[in-house]
Short mmCIF file of the C-alpha atoms (twelve columns), coordinates in Angstrom:
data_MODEL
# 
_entry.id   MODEL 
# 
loop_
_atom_site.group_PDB 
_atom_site.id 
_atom_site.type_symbol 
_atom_site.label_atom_id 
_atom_site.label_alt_id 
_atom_site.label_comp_id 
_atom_site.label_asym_id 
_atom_site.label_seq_id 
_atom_site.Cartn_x 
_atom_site.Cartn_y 
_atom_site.Cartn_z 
_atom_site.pdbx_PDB_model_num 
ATOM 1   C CA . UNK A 1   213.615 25.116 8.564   1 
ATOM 2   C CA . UNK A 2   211.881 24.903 5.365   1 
ATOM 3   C CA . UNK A 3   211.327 21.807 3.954   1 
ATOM 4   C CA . UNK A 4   210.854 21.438 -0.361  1 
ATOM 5   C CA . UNK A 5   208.602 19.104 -1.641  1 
ATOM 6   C CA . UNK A 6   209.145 15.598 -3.171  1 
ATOM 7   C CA . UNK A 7   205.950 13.572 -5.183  1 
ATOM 8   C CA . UNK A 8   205.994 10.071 -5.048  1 
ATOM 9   C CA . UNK A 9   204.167 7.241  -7.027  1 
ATOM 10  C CA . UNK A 10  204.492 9.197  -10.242 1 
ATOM 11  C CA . UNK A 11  202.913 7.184  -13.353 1 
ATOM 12  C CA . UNK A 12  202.388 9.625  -15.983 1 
ATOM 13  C CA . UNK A 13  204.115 12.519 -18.322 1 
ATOM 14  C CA . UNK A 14  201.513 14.714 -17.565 1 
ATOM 15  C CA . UNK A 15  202.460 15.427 -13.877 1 
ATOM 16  C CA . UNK A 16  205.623 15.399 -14.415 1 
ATOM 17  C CA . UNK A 17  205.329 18.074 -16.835 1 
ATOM 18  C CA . UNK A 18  203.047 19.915 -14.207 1 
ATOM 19  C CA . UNK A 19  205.593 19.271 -11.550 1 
ATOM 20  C CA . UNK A 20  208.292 20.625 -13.210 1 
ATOM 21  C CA . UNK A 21  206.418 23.912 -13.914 1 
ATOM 22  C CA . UNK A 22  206.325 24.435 -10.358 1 
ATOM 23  C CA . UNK A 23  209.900 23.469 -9.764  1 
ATOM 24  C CA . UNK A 24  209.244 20.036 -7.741  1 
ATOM 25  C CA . UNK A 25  211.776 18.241 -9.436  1 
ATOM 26  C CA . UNK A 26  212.767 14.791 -6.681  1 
ATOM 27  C CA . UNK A 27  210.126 12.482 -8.150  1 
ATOM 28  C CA . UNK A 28  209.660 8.861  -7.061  1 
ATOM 29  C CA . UNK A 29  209.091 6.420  -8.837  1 
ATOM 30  C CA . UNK A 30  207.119 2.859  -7.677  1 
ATOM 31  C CA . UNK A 31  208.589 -0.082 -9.320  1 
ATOM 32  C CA . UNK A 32  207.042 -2.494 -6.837  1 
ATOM 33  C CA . UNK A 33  204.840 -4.812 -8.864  1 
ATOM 34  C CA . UNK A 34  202.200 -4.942 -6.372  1 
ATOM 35  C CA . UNK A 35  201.926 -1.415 -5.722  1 
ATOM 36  C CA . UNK A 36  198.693 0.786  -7.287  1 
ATOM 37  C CA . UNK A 37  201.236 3.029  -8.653  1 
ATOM 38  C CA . UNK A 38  203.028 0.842  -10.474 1 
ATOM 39  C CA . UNK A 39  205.259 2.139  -13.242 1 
ATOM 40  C CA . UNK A 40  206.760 -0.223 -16.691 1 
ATOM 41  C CA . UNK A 41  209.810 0.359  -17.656 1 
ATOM 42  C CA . UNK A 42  208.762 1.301  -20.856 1 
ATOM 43  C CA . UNK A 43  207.571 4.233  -19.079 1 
ATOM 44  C CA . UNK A 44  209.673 5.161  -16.866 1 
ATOM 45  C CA . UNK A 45  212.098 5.689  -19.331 1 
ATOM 46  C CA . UNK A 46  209.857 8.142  -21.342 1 
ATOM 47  C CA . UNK A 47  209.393 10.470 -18.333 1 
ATOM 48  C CA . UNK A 48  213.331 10.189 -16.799 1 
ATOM 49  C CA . UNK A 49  214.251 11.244 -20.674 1 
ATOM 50  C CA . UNK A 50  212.061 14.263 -20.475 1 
ATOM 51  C CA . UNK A 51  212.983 15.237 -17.002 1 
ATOM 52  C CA . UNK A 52  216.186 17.656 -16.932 1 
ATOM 53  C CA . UNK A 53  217.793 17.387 -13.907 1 
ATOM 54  C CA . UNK A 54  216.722 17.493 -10.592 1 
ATOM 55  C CA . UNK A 55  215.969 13.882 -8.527  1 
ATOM 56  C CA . UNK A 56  214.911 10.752 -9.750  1 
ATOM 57  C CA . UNK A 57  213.896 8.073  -7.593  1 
ATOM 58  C CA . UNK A 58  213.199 4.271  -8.068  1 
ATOM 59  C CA . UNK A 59  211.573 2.984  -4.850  1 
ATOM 60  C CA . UNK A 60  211.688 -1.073 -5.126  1 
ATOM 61  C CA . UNK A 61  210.791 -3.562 -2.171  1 
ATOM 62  C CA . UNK A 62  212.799 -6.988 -1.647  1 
ATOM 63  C CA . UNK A 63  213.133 -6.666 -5.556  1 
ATOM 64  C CA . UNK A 64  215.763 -8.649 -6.971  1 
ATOM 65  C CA . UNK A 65  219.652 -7.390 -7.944  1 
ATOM 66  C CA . UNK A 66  219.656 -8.353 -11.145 1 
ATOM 67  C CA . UNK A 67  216.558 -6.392 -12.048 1 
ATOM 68  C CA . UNK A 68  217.776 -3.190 -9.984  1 
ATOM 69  C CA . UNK A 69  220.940 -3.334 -11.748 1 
ATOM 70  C CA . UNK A 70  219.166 -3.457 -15.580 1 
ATOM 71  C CA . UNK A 71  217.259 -0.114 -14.486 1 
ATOM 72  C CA . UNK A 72  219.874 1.796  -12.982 1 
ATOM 73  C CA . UNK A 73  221.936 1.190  -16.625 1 
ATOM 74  C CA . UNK A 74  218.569 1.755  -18.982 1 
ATOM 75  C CA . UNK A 75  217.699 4.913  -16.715 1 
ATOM 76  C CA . UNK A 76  221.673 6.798  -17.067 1 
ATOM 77  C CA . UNK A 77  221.715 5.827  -20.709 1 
ATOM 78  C CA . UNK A 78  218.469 8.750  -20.807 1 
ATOM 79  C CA . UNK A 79  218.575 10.842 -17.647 1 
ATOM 80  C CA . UNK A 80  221.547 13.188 -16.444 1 
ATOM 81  C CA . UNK A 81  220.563 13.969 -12.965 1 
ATOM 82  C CA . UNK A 82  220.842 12.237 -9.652  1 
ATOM 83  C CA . UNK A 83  219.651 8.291  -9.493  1 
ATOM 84  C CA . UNK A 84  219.045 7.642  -6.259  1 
ATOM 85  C CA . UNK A 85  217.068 4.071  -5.113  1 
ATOM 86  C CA . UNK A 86  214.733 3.696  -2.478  1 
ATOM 87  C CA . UNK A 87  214.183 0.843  -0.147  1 
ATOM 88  C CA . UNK A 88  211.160 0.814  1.610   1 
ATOM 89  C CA . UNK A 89  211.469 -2.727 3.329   1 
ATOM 90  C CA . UNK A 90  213.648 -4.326 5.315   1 
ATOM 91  C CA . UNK A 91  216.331 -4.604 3.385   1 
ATOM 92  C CA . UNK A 92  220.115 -5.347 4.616   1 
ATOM 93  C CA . UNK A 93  222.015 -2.869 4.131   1 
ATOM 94  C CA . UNK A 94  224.774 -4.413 2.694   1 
ATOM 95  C CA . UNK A 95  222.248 -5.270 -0.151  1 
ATOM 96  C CA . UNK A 96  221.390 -1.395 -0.816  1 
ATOM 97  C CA . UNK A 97  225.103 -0.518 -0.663  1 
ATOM 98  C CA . UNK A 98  225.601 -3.020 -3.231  1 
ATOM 99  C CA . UNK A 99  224.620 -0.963 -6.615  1 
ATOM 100 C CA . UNK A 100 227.251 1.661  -6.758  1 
ATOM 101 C CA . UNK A 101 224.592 4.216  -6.749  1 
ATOM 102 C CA . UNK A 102 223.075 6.347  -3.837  1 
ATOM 103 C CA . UNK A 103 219.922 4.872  -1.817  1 
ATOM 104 C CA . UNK A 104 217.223 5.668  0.882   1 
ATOM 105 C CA . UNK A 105 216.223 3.551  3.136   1 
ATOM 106 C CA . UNK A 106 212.600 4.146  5.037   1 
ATOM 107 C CA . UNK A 107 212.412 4.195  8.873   1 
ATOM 108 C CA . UNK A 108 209.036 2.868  9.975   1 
ATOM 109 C CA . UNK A 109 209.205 1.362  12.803  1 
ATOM 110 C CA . UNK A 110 209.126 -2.281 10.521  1 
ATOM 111 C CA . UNK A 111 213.195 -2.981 10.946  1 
ATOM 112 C CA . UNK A 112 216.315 -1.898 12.711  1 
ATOM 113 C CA . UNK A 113 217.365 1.591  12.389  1 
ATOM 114 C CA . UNK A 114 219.778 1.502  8.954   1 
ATOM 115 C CA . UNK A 115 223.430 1.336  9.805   1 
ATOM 116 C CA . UNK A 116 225.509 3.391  8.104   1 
ATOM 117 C CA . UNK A 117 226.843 2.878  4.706   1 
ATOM 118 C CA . UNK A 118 229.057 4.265  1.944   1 
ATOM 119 C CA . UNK A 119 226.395 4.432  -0.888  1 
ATOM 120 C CA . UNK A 120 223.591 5.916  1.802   1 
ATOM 121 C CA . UNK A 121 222.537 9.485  0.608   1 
ATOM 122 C CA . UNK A 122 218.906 9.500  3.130   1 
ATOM 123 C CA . UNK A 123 216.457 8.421  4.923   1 
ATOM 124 C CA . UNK A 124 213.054 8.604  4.768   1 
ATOM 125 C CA . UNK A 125 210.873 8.571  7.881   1 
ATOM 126 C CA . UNK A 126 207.453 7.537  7.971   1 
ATOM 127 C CA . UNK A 127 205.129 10.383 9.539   1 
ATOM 128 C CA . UNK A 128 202.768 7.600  10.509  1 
ATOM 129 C CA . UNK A 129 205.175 5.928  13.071  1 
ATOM 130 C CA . UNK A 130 206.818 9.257  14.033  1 
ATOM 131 C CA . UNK A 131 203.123 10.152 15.063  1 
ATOM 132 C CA . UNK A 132 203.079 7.148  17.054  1 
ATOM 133 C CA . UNK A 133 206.346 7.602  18.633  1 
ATOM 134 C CA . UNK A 134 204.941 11.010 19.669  1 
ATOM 135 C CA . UNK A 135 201.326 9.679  21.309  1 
ATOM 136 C CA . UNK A 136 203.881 7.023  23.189  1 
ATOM 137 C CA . UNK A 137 206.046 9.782  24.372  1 
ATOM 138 C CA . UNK A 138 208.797 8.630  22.841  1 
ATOM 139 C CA . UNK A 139 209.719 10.558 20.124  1 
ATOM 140 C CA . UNK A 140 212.686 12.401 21.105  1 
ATOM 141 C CA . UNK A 141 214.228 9.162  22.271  1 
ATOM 142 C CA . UNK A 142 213.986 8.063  18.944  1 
ATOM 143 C CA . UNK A 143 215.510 11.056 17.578  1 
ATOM 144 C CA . UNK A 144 218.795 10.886 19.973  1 
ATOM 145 C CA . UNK A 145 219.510 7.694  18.604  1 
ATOM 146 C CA . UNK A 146 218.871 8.206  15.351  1 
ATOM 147 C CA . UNK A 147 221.478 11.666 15.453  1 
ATOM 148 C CA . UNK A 148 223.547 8.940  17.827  1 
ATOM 149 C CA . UNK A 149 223.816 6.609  14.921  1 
ATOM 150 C CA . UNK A 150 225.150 8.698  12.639  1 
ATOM 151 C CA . UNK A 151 226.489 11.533 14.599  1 
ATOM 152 C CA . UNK A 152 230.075 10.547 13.655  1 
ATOM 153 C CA . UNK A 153 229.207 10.365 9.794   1 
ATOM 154 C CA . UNK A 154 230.332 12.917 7.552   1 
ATOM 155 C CA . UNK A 155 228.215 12.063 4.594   1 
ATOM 156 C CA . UNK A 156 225.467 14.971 4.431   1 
ATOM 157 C CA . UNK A 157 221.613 12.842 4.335   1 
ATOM 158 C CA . UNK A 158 218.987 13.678 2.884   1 
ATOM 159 C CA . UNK A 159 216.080 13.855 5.622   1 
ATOM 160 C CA . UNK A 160 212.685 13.473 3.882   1 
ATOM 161 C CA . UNK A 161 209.042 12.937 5.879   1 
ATOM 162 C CA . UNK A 162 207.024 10.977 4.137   1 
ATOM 163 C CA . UNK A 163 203.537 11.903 4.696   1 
ATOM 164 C CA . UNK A 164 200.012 12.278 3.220   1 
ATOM 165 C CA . UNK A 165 197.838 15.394 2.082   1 
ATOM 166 C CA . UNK A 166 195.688 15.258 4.749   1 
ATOM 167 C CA . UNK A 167 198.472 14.266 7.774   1 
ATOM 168 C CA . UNK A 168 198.649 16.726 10.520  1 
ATOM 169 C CA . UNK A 169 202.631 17.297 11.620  1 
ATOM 170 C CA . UNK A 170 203.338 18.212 15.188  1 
ATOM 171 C CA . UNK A 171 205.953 21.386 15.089  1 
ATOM 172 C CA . UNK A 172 208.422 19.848 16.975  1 
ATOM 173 C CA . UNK A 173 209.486 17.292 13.967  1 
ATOM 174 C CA . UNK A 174 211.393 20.609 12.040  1 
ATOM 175 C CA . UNK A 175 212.709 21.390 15.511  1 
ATOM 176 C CA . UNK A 176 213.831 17.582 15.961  1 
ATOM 177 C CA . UNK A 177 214.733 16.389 12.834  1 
ATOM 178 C CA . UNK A 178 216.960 18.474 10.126  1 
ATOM 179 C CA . UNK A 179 214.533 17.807 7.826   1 
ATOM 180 C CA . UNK A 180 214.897 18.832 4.108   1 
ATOM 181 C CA . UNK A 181 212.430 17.207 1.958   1 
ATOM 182 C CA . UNK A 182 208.367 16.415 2.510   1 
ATOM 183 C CA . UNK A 183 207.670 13.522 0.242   1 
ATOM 184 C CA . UNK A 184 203.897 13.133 -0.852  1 
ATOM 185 C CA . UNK A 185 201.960 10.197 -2.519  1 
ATOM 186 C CA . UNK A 186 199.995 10.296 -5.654  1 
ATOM 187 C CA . UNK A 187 196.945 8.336  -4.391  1 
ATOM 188 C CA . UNK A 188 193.268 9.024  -4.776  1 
ATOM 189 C CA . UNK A 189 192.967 12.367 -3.208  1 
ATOM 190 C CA . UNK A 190 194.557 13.754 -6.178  1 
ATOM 191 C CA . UNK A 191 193.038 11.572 -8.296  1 
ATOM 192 C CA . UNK A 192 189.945 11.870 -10.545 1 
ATOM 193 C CA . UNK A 193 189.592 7.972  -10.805 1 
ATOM 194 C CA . UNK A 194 192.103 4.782  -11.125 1 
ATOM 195 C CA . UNK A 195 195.173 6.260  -12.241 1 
ATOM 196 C CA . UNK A 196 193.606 9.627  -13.702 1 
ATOM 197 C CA . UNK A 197 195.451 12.711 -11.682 1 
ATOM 198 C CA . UNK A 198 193.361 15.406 -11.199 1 
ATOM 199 C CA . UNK A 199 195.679 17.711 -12.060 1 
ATOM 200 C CA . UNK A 200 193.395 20.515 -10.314 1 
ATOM 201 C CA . UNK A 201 192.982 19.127 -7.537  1 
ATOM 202 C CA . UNK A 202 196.845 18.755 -7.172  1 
ATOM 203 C CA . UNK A 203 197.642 22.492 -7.545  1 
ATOM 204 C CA . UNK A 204 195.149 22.792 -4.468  1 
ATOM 205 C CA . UNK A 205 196.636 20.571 -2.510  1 
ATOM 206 C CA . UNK A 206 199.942 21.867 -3.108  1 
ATOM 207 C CA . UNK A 207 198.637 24.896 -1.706  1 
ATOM 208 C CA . UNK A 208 197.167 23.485 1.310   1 
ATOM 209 C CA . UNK A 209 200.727 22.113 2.249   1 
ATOM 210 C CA . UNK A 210 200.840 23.439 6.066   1 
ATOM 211 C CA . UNK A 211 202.483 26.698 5.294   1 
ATOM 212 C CA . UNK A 212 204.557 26.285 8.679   1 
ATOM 213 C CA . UNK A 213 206.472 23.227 6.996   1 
ATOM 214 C CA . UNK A 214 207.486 24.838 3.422   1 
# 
């Protein structure tokens, strides 16, 4: 299966302009203060009001409700496509059913596998621990119980591999996992300096995506 590409730890209008051109429109957005990829508000709201359509992600991490809640309101008020938020530690999952709005919650071998939950639209499974279940031989363990959790769902997930520009992916994650999205980082290999994406540099590693994946 074919999997479309996601960016994530978008901080600028430029690349998501660029983005866009190339029709990668489920862009992530870091709102964890500690993060390198950091995003204001301010600016967040710039880019989600020039973004038509598509995906727009806000990844947070044990960030409080109140604050969640103010950014899902200021981001509808300028952005018409799908909110979804994204909680990358171990949150419970009663607290990211909480917001009325769809969510993602990461495996990574950190916490329990998420249960099941009204406003859960994905997960997102980190190709760093699935490469560790696979040197441990354990991998397609992991995968029955994952499809055992949720076998009797009948919301329709969004599976997305998170993964870097320079990961190698064994073949049998398409065949074990109905994977739809690959979900890349803005980080320094696409980066002229601090915050500076070479936008270049991104095109080519777009193109060096392993062409078995997309």
């Amino acid at each position: 299966m074919s999997l479309k590409l996601a960016l994530s730890g978008i901080y600028d209008q430029r690349t998501v302009s660029f983005l866009a051109e190339r029709n990668i429109d489920f862009l992530c957005f870091d709102l964890r203060p500690r993060s390198l990829n950091f995003i204001q508000e301010y600016r967040l709201l710039e880019m989600a009001q020039a973004m038509v359509g598509g995906v727009l992600v806000l990844q947070f991490s044990q960030e409080k409700d109140f604050i969640i809640h103010r950014l899902i309101k200021s981001v509808r008020e300028v952005f018409s496509g799908e909110i979804l938020l994204y909680f990358c530690a171990d949150e419970a999952d009663e607290f990211c059913n909480s917001f009325g709005v769809g969510y993602l919650k990461k495996i990574s071998g950190n916490g329990p596998m998420p249960l099941p939950q009204s406003n859960l639209k994905g997960v997102v499974f980190s190709h760093h621990y699935l490469d560790y279940l696979g040197d441990n031989g354990v991998l397609q363990q992991f995968a029955a119980r994952y499809y055992q959790t949720f076998s009797q769902q009948s919301i329709d997930l969004y599976q997305i591999l998170e993964g870097d520009w320079d990961s190698n992916y064994r073949p049998s994650l398409c065949e074990l996992f109905d994977l739809d999205y690959l979900m890349l980082p803005i980080n320094q290999k696409v980066e002229v300096c601090f915050r500076n994406v070479d936008l270049g540099g991104l095109e080519a590693s777009l193109r060096s995506v392993p062409k078995t994946l997309l």
